[in-house]
N, C-alpha and C positions, 0 to 999 in steps of 0.2 A: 290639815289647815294650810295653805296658801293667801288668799285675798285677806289682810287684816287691819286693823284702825291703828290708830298708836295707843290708844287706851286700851289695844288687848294685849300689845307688848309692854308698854311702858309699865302695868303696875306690875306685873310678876318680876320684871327688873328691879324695881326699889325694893321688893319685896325678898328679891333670892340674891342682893349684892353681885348685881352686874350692870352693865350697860350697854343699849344696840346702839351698832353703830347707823348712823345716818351718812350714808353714801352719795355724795352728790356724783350725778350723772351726766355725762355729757351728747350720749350717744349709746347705740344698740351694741357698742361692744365690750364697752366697761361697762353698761348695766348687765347685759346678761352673763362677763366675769363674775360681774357680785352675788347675782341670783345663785349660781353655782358653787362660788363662793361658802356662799350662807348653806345651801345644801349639802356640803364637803364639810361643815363644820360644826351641822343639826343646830345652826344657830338661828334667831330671827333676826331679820333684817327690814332697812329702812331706805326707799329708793327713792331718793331724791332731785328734782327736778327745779333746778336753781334758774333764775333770769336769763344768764348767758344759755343756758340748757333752750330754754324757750325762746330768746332770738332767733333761735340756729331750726330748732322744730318745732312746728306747733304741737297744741296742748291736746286736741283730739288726738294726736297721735301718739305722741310720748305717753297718755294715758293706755293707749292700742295694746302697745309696745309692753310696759308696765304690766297688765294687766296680763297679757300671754307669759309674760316670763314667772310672775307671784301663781297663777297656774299650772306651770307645770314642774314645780319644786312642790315637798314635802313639807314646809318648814314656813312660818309665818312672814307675810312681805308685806309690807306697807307701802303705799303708793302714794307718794307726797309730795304736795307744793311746797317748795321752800321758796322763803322770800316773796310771798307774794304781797303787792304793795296799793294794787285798789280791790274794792266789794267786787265790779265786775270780774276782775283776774280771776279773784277765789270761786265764782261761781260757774265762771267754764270750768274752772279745773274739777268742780266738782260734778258738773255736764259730762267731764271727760273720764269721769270712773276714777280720778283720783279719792282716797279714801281718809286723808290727811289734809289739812288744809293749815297754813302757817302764813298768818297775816301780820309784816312786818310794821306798825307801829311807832319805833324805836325812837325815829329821830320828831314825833310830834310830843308838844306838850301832856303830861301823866293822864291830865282829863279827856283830852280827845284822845291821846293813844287807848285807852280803858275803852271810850266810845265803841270807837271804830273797830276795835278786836273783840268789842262784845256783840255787836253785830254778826261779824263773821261767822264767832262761835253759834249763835244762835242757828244760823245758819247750816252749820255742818250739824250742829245736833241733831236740826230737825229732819236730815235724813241720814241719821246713825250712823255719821263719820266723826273724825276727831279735831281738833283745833288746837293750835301749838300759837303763842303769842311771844314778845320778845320786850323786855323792860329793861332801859339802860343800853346805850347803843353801843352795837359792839363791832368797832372799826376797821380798817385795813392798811396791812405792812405796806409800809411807803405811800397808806393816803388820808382819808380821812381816821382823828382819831377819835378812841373810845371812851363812853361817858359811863363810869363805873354804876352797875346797878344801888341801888339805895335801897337798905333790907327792908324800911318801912310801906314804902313806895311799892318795890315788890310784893309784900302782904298785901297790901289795897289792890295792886292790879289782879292778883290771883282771885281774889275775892270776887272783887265786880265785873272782871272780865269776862269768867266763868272758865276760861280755857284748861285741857285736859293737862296742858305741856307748860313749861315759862323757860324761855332761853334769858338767860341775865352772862352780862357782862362784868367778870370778875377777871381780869387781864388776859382774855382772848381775845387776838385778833382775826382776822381772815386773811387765808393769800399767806399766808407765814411757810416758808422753806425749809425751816429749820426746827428742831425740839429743844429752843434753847430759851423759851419763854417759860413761864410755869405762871399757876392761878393762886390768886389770893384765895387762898384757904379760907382763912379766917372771916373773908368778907363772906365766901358757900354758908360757913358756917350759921352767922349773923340772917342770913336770908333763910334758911331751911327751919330753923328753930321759929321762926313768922308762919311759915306755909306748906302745909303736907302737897303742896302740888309737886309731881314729878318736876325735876329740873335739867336743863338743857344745854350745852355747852356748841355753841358755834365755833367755825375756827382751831377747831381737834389737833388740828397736823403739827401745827406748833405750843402741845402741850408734850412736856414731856412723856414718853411712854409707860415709865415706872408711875407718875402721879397720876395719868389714865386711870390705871388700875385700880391705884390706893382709893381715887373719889369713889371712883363705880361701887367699890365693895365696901364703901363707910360712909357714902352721904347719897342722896337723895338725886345726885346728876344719873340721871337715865338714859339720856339720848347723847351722844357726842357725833357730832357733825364732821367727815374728813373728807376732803377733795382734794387740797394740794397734795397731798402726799402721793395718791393714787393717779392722779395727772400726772407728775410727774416720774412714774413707774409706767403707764400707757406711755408718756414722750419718748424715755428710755429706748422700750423694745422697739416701740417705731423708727426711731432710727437705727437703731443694730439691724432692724429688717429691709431699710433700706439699704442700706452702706454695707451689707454683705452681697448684694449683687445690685449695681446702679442700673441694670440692664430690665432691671423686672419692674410692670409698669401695673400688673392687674390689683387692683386695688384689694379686692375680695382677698388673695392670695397672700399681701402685705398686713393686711388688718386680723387674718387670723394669729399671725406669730405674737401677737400683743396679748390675745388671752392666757395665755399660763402663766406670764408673766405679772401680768393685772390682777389674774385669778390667784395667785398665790400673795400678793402685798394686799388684798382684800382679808385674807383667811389670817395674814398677820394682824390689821387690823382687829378682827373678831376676838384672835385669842387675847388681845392685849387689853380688852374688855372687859374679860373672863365672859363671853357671851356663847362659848363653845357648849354644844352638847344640851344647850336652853327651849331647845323649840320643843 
């Protein structure tokens, strides 16, 4: 298996107490650290393609890209819009062979966010991709903040929405450097007891590593989302490959010494999951 929905990874995760990680990507060299990554650790994975991702490349390609890499790995990939924020967005991407679509929602009123993510979803179902939606807006360190999911609120969205996924905002933020945040428990709790839909945690890197683990293998969070962390393991090497010889200019040459580096704070990622050895 290769090319996969999030509905073919996400329920064996609730199901076997783990969680995949969702990998935001920024480029062909952290994605294809991840894809290898994931195949280094028979795990499935989730490749994702955030707004700054899509400034930088467009979506027929990034989809290109995706798509060759989830091909030539053993082990299940998911090729997904994250944060996508109008119907048109969601519907190149799904033009563009993305197999995930994640229509953010968040910051409208319960009735129209329900709306407008029910759409979407309809949408991806009706050609047998999957839909990830987002209730209770979940902020960024040093910007906008976070509006705590509300368990009943989340039951209604899951319901009407129809979506495969529900990211809720239980003290994640995004953009976070440190693992010195940690998630209201008690509020997962409060929400998962309303709704068997898999659930979804944005903003990963600053959840501690140890309570990573404990949700994955005791509640119902499926997907955790990480990019700062892995950004800044890519910035790392790139400068050590720079600042070891200022003389060297080929790019190609400089961007390779970043894969084992990336490729390996990926594979840490996975275990910390427990997503090893799951594909």
């Amino acid at each position: 298996m290769s090319v996969a929905t999030l509905s073919d990874v996400l329920a064996p995760a609730v199901e076997g107490g783990y969680a995949v990680p969702g990998l935001v990507c920024l480029g062909w060299e952290d994605m294809r650290a991840y894809a290898m990554a994931a195949e280094a650790e028979r795990a499935p994975v989730i490749l994702q393609a955030g707004p700054s991702c899509r400034a930088h490349t467009p979506l027929p390609v990034l989809g290109a890209m995706m798509r060759n890499l989830a091909e030539s790995v053993a082990v299940p990939v998911v090729i997904h819009l994250d944060h996508g924020y109008t119907f048109e967005e969601c519907q190149q991407a799904l033009e563009a062979g993305f197999t995930s679509l994640m229509y953010d929602g968040s910051r409208q009123p319960l009735a129209q966010n329900i709306a407008e993510t029910a759409r979407v979803a309809a949408l991806a179902h009706g050609a047998g991709i999957s839909c990830e939606g987002e209730i209770g807006f979940v902020g960024y360190a040093d910007g906008e903040g976070s509006a705590g999911t509300d368990p009943d609120e989340a039951a209604r969205f899951a319901t009407e929405s129809g979506v495969d996924a529900m990211a809720i905002s239980v003290g994640n933020v995004h953009l976070q450097r440190d693992h010195e945040g940690g998630l209201d428990e008690a509020r997962i709790r409060a929400i998962e007891a309303l709704t068997a839909t898999p659930l979804v945690i944005h903003g990963g890197s600053g959840v501690p590593v140890a309570q990573r683990l404990h949700l994955a293998q005791t509640s119902r969070i499926a997907k955790v989302n990480i990019g700062t962390e892995l950004r800044m393991a890519f910035g790392a090497a790139l400068r050590a490959a720079i600042a070891a010889d200022p003389d060297r200019f080929d790019r190609v040459a400089i961007l390779k010494e970043t894969h084992a580096p990336v490729m390996e704070a990926a594979r840490a990622v996975i275990r910390g999951l427990g997503a090893s050895g799951k594909a």
